[in-house]
PAFIRO-263616 format. One record per residue (C-alpha): x, y, z; residue in three letters; residue number from 0. Coordinates in Angstrom, 3 decimals. Each point is the difference from the previous one (the first is absolute). Example, Ala and Ser with C-alpha at 12.3 -4.5 7.8 and 13.67 -1.06 7.14 Angstrom:
<sites>
<site u="12.300" v="-4.500" w="7.800" rest="ALA" nr="0"/>
<site u="1.370" v="3.440" w="-0.660" rest="SER" nr="1"/>
</sites>
This chain:
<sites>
<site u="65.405" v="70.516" w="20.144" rest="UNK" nr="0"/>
<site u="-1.038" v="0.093" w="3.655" rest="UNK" nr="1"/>
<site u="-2.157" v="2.798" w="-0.800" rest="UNK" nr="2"/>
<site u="-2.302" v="-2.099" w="-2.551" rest="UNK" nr="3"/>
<site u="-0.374" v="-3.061" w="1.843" rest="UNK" nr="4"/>
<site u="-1.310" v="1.983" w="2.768" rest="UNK" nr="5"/>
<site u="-2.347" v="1.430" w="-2.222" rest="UNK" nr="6"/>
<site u="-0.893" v="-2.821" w="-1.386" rest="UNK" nr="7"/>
<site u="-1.121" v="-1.345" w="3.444" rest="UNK" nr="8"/>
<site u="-1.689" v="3.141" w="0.413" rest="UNK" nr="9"/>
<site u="-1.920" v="-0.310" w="-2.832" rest="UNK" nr="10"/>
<site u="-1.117" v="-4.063" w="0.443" rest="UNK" nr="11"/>
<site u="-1.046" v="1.219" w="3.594" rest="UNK" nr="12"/>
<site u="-2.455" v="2.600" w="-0.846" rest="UNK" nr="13"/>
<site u="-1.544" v="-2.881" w="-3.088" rest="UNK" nr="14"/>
<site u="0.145" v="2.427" w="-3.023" rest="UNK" nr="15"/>
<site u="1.243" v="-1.123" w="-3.532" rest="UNK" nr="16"/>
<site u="3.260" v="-0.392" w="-0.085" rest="UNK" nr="17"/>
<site u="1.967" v="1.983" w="-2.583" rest="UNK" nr="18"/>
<site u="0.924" v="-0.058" w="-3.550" rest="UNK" nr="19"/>
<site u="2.633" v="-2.468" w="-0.352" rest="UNK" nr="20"/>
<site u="-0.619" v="-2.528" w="2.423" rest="UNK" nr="21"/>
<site u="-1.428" v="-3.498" w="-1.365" rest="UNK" nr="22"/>
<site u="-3.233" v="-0.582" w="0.963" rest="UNK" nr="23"/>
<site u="-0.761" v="-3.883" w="1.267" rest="UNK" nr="24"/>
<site u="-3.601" v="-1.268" w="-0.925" rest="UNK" nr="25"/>
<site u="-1.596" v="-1.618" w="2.541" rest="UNK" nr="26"/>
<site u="-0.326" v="-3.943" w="-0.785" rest="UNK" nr="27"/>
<site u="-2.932" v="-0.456" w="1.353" rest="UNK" nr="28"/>
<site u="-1.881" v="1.903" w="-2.146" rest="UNK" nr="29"/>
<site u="-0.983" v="-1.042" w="-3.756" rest="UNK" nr="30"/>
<site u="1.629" v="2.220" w="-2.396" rest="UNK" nr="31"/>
<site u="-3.169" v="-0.184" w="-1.869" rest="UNK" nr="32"/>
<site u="-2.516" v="1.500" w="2.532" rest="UNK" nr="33"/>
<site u="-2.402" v="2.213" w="-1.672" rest="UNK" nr="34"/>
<site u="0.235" v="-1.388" w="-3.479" rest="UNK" nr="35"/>
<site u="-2.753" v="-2.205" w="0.368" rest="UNK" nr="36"/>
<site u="2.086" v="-2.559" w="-1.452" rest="UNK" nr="37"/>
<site u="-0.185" v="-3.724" w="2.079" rest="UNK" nr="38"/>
<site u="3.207" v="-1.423" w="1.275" rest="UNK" nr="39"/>
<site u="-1.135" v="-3.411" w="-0.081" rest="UNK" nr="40"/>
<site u="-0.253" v="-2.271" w="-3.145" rest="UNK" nr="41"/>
<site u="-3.139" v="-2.285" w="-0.476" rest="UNK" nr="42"/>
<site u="0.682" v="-3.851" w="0.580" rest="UNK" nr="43"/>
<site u="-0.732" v="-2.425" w="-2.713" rest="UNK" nr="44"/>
<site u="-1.917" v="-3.437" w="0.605" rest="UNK" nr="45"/>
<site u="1.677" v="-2.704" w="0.051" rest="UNK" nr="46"/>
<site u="-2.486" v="-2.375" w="-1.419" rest="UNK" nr="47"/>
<site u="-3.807" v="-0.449" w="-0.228" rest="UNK" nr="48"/>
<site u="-2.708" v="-3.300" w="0.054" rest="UNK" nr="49"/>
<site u="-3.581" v="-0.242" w="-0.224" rest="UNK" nr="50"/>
<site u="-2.057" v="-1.965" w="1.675" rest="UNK" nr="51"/>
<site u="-3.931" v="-1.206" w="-0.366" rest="UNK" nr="52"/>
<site u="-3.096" v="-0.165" w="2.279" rest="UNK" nr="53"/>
<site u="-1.916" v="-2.569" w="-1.094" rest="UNK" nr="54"/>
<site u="-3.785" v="-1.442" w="0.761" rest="UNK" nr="55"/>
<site u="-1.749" v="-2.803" w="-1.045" rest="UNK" nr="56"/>
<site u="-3.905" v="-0.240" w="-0.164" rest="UNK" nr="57"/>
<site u="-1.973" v="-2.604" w="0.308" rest="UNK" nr="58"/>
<site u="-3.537" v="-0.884" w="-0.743" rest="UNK" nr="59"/>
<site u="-2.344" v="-1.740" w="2.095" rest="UNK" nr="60"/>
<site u="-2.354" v="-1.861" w="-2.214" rest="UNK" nr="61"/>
<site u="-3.743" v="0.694" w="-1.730" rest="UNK" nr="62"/>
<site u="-3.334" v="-1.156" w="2.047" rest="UNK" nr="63"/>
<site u="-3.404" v="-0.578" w="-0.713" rest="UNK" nr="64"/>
<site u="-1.071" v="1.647" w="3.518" rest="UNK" nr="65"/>
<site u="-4.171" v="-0.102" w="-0.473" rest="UNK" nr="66"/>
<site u="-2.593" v="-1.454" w="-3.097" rest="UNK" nr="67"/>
<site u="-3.770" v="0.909" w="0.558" rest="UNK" nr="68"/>
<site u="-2.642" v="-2.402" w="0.282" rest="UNK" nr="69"/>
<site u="-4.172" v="1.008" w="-0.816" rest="UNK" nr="70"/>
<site u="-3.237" v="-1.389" w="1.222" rest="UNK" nr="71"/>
<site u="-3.427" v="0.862" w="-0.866" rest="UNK" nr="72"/>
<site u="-3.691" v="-1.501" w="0.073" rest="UNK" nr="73"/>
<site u="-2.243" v="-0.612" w="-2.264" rest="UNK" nr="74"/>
<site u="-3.674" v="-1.958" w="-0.957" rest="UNK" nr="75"/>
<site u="-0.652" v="-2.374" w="-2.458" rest="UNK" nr="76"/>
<site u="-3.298" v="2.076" w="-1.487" rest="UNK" nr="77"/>
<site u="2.360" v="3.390" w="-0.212" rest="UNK" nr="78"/>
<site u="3.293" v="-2.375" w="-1.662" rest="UNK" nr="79"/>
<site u="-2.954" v="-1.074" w="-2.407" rest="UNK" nr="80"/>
<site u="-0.409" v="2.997" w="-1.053" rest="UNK" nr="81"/>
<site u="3.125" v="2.000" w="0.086" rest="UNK" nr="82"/>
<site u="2.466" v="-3.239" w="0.500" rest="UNK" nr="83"/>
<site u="2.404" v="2.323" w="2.043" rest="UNK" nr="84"/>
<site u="0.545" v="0.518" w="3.327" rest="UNK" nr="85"/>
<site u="1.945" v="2.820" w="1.167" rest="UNK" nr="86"/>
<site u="2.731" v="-0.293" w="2.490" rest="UNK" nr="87"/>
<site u="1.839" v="1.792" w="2.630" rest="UNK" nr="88"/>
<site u="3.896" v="-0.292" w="1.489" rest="UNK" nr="89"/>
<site u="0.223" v="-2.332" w="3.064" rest="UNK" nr="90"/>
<site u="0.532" v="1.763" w="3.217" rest="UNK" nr="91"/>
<site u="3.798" v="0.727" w="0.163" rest="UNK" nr="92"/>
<site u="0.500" v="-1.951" w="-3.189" rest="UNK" nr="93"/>
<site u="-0.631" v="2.841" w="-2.150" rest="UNK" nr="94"/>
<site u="4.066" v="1.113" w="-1.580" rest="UNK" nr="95"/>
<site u="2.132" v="-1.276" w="-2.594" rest="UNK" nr="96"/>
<site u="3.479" v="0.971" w="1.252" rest="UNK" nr="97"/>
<site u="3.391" v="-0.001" w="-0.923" rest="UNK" nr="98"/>
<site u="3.071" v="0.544" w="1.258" rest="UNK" nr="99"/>
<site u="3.130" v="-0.100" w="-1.681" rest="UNK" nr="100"/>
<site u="3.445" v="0.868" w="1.327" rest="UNK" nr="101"/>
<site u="1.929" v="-2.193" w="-2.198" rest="UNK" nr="102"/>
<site u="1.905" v="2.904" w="-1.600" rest="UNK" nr="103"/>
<site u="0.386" v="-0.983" w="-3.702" rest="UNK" nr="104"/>
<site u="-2.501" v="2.095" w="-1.853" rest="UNK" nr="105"/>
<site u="-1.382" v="-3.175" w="-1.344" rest="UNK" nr="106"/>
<site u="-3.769" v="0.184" w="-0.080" rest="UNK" nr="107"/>
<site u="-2.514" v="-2.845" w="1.591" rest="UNK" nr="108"/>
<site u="-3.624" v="-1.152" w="-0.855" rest="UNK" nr="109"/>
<site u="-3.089" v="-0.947" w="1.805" rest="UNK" nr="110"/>
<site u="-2.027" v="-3.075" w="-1.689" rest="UNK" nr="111"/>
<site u="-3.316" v="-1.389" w="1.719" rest="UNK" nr="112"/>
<site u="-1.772" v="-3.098" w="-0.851" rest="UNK" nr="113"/>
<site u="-3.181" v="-1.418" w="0.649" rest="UNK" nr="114"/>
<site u="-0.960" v="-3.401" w="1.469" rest="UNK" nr="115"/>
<site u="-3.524" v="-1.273" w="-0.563" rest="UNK" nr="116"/>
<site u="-2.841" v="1.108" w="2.765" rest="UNK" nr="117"/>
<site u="-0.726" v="-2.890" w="1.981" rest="UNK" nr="118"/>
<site u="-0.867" v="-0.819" w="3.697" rest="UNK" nr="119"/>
<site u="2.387" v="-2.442" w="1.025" rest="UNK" nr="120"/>
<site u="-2.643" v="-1.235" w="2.692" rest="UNK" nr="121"/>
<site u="-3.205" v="-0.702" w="-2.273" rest="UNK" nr="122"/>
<site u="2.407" v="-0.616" w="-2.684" rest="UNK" nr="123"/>
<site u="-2.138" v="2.187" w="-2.324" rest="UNK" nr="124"/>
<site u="1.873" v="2.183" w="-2.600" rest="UNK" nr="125"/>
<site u="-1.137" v="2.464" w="-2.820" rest="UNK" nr="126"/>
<site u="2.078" v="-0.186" w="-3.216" rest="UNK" nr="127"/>
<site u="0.323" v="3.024" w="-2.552" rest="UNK" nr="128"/>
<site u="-0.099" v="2.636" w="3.184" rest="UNK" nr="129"/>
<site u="1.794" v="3.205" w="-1.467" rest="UNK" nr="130"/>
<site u="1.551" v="2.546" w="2.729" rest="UNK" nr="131"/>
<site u="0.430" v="3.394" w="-1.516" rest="UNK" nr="132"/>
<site u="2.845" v="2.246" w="2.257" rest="UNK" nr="133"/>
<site u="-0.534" v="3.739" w="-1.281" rest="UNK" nr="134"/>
<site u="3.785" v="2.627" w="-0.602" rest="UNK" nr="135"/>
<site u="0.253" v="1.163" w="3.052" rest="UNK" nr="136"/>
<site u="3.005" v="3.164" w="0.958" rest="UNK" nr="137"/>
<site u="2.541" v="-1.270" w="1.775" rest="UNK" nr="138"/>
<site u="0.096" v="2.250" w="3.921" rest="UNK" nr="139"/>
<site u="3.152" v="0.733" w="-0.538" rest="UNK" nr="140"/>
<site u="1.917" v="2.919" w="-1.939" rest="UNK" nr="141"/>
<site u="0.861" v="-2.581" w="-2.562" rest="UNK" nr="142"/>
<site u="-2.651" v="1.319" w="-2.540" rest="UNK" nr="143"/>
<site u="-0.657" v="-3.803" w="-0.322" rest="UNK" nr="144"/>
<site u="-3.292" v="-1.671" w="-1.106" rest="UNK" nr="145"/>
<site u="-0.983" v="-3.836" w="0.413" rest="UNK" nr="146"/>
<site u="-0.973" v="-1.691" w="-3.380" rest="UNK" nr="147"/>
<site u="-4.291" v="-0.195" w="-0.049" rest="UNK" nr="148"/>
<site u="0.530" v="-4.423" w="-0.650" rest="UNK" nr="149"/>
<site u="-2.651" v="-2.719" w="-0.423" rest="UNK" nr="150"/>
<site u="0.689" v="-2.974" w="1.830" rest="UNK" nr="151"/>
<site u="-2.192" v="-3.173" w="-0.705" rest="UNK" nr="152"/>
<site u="1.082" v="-3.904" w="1.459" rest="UNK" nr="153"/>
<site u="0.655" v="-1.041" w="-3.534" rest="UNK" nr="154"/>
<site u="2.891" v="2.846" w="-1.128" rest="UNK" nr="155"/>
<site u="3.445" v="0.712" w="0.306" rest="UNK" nr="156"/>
<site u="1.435" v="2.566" w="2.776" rest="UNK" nr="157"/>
<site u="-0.572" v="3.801" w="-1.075" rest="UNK" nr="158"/>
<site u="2.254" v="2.808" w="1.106" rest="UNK" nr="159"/>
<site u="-1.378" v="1.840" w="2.560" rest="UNK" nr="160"/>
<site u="2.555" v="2.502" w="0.660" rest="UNK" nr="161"/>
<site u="3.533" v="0.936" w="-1.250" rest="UNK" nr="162"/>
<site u="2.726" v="2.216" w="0.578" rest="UNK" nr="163"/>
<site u="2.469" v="0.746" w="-2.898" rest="UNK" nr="164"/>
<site u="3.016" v="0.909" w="2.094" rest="UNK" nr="165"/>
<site u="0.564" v="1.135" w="3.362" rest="UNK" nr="166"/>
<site u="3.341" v="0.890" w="2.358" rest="UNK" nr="167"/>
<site u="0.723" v="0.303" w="3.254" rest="UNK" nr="168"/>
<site u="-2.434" v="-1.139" w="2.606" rest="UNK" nr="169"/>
<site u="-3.667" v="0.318" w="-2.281" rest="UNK" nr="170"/>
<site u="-3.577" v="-1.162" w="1.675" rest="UNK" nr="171"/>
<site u="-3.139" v="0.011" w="-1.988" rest="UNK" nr="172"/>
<site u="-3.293" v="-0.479" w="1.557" rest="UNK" nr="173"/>
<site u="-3.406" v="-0.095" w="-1.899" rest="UNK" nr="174"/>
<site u="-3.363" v="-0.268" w="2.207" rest="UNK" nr="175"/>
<site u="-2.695" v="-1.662" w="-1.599" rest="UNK" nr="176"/>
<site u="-2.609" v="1.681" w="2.753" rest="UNK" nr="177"/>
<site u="-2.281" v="1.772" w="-2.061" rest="UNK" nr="178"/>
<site u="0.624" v="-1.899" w="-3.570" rest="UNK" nr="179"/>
<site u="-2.888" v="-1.362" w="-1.449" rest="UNK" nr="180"/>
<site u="1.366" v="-3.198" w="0.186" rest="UNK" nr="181"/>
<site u="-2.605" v="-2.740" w="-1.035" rest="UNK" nr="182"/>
<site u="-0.833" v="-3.584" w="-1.514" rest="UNK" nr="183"/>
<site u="-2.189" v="-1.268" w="-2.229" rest="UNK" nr="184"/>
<site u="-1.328" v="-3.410" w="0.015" rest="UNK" nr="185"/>
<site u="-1.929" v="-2.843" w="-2.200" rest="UNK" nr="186"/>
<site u="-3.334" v="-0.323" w="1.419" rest="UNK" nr="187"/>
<site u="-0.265" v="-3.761" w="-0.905" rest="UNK" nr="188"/>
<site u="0.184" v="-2.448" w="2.524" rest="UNK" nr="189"/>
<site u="0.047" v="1.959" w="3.173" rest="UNK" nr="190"/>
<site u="0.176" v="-1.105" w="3.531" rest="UNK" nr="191"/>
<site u="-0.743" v="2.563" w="2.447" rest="UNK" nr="192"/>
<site u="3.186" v="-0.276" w="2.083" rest="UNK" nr="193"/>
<site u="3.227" v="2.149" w="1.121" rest="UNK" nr="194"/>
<site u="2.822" v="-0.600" w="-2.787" rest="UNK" nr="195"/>
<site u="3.488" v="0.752" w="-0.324" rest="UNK" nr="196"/>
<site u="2.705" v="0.901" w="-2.729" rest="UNK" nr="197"/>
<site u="3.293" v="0.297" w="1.239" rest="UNK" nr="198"/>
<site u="2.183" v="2.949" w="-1.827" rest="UNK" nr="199"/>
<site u="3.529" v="-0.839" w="-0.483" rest="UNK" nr="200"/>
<site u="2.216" v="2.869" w="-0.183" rest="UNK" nr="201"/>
<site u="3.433" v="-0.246" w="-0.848" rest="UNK" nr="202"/>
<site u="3.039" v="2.702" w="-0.265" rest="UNK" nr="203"/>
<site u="2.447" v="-0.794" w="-2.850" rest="UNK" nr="204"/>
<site u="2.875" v="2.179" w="-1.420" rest="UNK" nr="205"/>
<site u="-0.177" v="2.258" w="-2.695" rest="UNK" nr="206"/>
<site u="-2.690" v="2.821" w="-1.719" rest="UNK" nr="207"/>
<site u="-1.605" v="-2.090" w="-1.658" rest="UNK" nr="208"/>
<site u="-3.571" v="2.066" w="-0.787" rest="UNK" nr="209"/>
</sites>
């Protein structure tokens, strides 16, 4: 007996494997499962879930009639005799028809014009029957728009001059009357020789009406 404990502390001493028999004591700080690629750990479950939102509101800021062109022109009584037209050109600075609409509801809008009768307001003279022809022009834009080609006399209802069928987002339209042959024809009855007048009305309405 004395002789195999002492080689039994021989034997721990020197660190070798200890020999058939003895039970063997895995170390408990090692997994038992080391090298089997196998996890030790289980995956946790969720305990509960929610959603929530990210909301954002836009709002639209309104449609404008931002420019309407005006014309001028000169003429003689012996050529209106003859021809009865004079031809006329935009006003400096007053030469677009412009909209701008950032309303948002793919609506539409319409531009009517009217004429008033020619007159000079100081000699109180006035021509009656005056016709103003406004030629299609393209719009300047990337709207592949056209203005309507409308004949406007003192005596006649508004005509649409220009129309959009729908638009979204923020939308601007601009036609420039600069090099339309824009011109108006007049009796040749009754004639002073004086400066006259005929106010265009313009006004912006909703929908695409053509």
């Amino acid at each position: 007996m004395k002789l195999l404990f002492k080689q039994l502390l021989a034997t721990m001493a020197l660190g070798v494997t200890l020999p058939l028999g003895l039970p063997v004591v895995a170390d408990a700080a090692t997994p038992s499962n080391v090298g089997t690629g196998a996890s030790s750990m289980t995956t946790a479950q969720a305990l509960a879930s929610s959603d929530g939102s990210a909301t954002v509101t836009i709002q639209g800021s309104g449609i404008t009639l931002t420019s309407v062109p005006s014309f001028e022109g000169t003429g003689n009584l012996k050529n209106l005799e003859s021809s009865g037209s004079i031809a006329l050109n935009t006003e400096s600075g007053k030469d677009k028809l412009s909209v701008n609409d950032a309303r948002g509801t793919n609506t539409g809008w319409h531009v009517t014009a009217k004429l008033d009768t020619f007159e000079n307001t100081l000699s109180k003279h006035s021509i009656s029957g005056a016709k103003l022809q406004i030629p299609a022009t393209k719009a300047d834009d990337k709207s592949n728009l056209s203005s309507n080609l409308v004949t406007l006399t003192d005596d006649d209802s508004p005509k649409i001059i220009l129309a959009h069928s729908a638009t979204s987002g923020t939308n601007n339209v601009t036609v420039s009357f600069t090099n339309a042959k824009t011109q108006v024809t007049l009796p040749t009855d009754g004639i002073y020789a004086d400066t006259y007048s005929g106010k265009i009305t313009y006004t912006l309405d909703n929908g695409p009406q053509n």
